[in-house]
TORMINU-617218 format. One record per residue (C-alpha): x, y, z; residue number from 1. Coordinates in Angstrom, 1 decimal, m for minus. Layout:
# residues N
<atom><east>X</east><north>Y</north><up>Z</up><num>NUM</num></atom>
...
This chain:
# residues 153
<atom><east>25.0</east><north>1.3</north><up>m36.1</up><num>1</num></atom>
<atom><east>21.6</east><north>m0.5</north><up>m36.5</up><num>2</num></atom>
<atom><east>18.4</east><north>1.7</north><up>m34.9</up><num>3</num></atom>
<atom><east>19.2</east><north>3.6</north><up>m31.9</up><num>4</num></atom>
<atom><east>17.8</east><north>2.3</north><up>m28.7</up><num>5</num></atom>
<atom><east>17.6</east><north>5.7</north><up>m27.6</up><num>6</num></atom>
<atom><east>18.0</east><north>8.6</north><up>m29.9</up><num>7</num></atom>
<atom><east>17.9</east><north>12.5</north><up>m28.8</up><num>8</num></atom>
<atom><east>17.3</east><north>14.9</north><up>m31.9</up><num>9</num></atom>
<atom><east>17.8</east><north>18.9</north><up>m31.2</up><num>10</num></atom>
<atom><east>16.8</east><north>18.6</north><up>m27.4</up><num>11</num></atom>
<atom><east>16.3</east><north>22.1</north><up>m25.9</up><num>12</num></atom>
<atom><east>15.8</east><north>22.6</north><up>m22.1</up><num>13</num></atom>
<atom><east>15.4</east><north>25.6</north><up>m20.0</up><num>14</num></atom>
<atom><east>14.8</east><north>26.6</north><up>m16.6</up><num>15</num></atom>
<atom><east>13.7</east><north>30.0</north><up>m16.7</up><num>16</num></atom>
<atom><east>16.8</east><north>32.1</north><up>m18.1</up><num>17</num></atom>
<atom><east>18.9</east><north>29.3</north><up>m17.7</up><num>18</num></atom>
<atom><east>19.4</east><north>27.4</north><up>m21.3</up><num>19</num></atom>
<atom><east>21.0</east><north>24.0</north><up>m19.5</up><num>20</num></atom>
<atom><east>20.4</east><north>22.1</north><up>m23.1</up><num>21</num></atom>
<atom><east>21.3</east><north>23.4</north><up>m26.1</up><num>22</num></atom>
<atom><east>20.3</east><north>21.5</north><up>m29.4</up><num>23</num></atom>
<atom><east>21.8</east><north>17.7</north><up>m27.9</up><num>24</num></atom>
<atom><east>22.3</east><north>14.8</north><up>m30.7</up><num>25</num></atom>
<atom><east>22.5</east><north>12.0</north><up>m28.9</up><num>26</num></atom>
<atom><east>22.4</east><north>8.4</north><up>m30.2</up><num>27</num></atom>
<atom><east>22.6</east><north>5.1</north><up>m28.0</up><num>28</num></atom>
<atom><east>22.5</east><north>1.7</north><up>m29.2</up><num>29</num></atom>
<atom><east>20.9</east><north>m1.4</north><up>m27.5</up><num>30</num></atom>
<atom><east>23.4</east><north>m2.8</north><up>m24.8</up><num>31</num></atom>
<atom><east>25.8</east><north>0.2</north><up>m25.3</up><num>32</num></atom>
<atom><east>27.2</east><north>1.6</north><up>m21.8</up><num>33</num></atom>
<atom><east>27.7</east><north>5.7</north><up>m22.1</up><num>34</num></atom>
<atom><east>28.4</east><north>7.7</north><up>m19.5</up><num>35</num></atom>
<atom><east>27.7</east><north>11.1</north><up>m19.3</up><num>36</num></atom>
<atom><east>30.4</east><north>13.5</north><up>m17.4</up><num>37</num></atom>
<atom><east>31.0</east><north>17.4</north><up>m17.3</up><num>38</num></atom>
<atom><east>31.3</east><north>19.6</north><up>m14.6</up><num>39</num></atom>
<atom><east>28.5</east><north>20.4</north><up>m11.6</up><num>40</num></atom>
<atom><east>25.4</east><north>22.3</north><up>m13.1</up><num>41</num></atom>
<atom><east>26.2</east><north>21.4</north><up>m16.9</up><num>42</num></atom>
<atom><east>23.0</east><north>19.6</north><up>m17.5</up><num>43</num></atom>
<atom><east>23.7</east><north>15.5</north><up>m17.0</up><num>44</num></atom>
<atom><east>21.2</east><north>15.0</north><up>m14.6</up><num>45</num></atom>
<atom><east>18.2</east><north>17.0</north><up>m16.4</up><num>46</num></atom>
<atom><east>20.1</east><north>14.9</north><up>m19.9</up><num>47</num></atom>
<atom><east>19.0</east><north>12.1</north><up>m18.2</up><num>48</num></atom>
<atom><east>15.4</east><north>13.0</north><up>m16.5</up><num>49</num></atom>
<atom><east>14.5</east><north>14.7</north><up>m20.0</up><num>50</num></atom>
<atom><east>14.6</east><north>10.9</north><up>m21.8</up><num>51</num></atom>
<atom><east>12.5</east><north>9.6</north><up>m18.6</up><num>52</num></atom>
<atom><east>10.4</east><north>12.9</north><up>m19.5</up><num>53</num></atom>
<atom><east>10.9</east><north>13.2</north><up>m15.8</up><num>54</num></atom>
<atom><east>11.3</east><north>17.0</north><up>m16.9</up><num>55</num></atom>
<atom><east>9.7</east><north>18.0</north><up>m20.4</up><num>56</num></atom>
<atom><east>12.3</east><north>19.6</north><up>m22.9</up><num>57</num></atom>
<atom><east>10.9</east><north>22.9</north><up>m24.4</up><num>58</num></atom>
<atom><east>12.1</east><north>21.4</north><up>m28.4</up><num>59</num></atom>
<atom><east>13.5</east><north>18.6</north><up>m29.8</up><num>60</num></atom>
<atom><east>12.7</east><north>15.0</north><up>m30.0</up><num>61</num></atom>
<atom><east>13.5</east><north>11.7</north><up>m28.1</up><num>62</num></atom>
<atom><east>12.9</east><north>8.4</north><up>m28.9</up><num>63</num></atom>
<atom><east>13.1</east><north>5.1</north><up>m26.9</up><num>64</num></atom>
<atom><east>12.9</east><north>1.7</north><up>m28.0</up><num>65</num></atom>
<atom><east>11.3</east><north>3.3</north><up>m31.5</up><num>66</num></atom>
<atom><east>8.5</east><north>5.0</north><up>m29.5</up><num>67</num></atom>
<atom><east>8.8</east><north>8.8</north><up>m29.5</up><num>68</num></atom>
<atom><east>7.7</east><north>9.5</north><up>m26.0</up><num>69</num></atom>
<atom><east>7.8</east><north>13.5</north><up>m26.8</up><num>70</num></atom>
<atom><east>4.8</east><north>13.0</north><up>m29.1</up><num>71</num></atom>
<atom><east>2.0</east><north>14.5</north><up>m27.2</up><num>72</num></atom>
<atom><east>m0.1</east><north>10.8</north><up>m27.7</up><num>73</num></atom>
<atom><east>2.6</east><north>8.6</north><up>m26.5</up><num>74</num></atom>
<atom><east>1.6</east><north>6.7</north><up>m23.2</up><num>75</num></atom>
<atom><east>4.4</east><north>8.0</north><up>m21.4</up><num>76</num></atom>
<atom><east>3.2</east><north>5.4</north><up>m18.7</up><num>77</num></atom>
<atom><east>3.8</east><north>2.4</north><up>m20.7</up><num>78</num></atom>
<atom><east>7.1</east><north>3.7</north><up>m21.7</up><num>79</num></atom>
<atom><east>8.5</east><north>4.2</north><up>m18.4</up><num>80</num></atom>
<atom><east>7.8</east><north>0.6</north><up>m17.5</up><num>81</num></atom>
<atom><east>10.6</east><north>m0.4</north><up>m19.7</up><num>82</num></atom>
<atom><east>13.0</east><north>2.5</north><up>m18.7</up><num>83</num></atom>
<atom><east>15.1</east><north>2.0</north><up>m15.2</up><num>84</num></atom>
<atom><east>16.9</east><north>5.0</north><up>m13.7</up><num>85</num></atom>
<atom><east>18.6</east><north>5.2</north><up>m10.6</up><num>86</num></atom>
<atom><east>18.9</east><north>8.6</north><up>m9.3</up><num>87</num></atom>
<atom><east>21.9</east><north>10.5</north><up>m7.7</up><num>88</num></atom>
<atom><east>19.0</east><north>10.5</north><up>m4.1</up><num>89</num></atom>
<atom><east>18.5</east><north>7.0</north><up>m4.1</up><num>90</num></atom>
<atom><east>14.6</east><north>7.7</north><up>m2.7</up><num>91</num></atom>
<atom><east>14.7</east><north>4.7</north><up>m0.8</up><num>92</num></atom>
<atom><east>11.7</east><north>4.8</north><up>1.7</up><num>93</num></atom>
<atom><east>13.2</east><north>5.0</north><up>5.3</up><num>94</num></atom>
<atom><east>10.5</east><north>3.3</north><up>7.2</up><num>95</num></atom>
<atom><east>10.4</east><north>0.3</north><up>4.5</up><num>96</num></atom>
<atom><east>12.5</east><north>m2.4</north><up>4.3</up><num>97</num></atom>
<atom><east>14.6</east><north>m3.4</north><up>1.5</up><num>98</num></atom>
<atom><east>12.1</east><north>m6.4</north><up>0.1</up><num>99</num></atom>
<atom><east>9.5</east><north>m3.5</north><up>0.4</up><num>100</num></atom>
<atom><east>11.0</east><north>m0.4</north><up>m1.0</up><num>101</num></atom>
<atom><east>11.4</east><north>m3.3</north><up>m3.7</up><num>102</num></atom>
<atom><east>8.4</east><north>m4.6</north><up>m4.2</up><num>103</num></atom>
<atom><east>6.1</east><north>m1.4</north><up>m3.7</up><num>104</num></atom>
<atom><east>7.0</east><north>0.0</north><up>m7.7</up><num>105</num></atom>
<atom><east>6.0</east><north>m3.6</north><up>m9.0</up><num>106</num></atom>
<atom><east>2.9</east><north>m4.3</north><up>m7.4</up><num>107</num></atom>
<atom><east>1.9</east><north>m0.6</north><up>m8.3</up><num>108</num></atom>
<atom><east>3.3</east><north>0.0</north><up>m11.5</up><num>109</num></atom>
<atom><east>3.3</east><north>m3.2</north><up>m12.8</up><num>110</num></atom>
<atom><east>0.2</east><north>m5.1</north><up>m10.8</up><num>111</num></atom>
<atom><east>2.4</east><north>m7.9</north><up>m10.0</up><num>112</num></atom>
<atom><east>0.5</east><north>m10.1</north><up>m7.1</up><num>113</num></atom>
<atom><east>3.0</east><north>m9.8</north><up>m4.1</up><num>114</num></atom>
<atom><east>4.3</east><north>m13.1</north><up>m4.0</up><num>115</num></atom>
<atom><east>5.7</east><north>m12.4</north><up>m8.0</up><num>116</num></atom>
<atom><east>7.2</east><north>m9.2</north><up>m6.3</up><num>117</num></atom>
<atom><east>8.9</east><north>m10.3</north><up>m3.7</up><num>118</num></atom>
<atom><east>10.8</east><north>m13.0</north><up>m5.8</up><num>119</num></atom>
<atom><east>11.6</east><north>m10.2</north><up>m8.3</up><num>120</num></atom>
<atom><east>13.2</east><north>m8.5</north><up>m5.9</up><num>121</num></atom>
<atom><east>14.9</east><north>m11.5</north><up>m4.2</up><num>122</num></atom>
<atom><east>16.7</east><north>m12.2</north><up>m7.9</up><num>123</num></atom>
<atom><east>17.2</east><north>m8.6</north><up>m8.2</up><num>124</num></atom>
<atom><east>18.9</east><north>m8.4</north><up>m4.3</up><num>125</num></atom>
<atom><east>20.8</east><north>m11.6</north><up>m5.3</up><num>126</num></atom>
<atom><east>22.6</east><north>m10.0</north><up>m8.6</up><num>127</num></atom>
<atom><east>23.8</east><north>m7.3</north><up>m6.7</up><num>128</num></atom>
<atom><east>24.9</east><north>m9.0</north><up>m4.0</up><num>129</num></atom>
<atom><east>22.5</east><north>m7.8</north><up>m1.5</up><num>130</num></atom>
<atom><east>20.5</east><north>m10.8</north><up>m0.7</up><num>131</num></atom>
<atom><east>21.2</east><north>m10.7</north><up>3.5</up><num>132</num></atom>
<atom><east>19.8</east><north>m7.7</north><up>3.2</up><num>133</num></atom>
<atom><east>16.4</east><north>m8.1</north><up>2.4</up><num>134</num></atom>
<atom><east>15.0</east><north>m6.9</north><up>5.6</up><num>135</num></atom>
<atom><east>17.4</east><north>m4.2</north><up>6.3</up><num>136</num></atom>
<atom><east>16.3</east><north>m0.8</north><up>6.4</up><num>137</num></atom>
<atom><east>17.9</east><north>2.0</north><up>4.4</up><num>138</num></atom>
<atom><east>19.4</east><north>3.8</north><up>7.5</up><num>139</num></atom>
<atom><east>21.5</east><north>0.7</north><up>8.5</up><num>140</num></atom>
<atom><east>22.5</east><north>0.4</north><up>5.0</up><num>141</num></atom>
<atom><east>25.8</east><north>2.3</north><up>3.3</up><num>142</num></atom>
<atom><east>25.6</east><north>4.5</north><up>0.6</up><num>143</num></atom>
<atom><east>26.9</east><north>2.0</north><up>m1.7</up><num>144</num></atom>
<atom><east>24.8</east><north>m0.6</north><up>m0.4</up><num>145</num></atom>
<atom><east>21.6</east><north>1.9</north><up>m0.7</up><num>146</num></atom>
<atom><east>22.6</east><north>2.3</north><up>m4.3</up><num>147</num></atom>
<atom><east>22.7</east><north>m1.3</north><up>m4.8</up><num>148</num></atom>
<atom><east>19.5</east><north>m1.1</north><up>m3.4</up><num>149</num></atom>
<atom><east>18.1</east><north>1.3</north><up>m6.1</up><num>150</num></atom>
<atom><east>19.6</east><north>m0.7</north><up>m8.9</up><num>151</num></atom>
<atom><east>17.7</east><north>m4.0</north><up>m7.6</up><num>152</num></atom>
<atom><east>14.4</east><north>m1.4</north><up>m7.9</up><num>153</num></atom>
């Protein structure tokens, strides 16, 4: 395989007495799908939030698009910009509508003008089929709809 797109080196993570991560090697390469199963409470979901940094592993190393965002330097900011996660809550907004809940993370995270947004998000609605539902809000949406939702984010 050429350079990883996302490589995990010895990745410890504990949550008080708890050792969820135990020394995971983990190597993904650009465009690769992977999906990570195991049983409730085996660590998938803090796998996941430890290469956003979303939670900070206590050893080990990750690196994303050749950046290693567990250097203490790294803009972490900058790096989640090109990272997308959609989470197992979808954190949809409730009193903003789809176009909004879609538009809010560009125009704050990205200073994107809100006309730029908005067409971002319609593309983004379109490709996942969504695009009558731009001014839906998320309680008259389905679960699978709402997820559909989160991807478009």
């Amino acid at each position: 395989m050429s350079t990883p797109e996302i490589s995990v080196e010895g990745l410890h993570k504990s949550f008080g007495d708890n050792h969820v991560l135990r020394g995971i090697d983990l190597e993904i390469g650009q465009g690769e799908v992977v999906c990570v199963i195991g049983p409730s409470g085996s660590g998938k979901s803090t796998l996941l939030r430890c290469v956003n940094l979303l939670e900070e592993p206590q050893q080990g190393t990750i690196t994303v698009g050749g950046t290693e965002i567990t250097d203490p330097d790294v803009d972490i900011d900058a790096v989640r910009r090109r990272i997308g996660m959609v989470f197992q809550q979808f954190n949809l907004f409730p009193h903003l509508d789809v176009t909004e809940n879609l538009t809010l993370p560009q125009r704050r995270v990205l200073g994107r003008d809100k006309a730029a947004a908005e067409k971002v998000a319609a593309e983004n609605l379109a490709r996942v089929g969504l695009a009558d539902k731009a001014h839906a809000y998320p309680s008259s949406l389905s679960g699978g709809q709402q997820q559909r939702v989160a991807i478009a984010r």
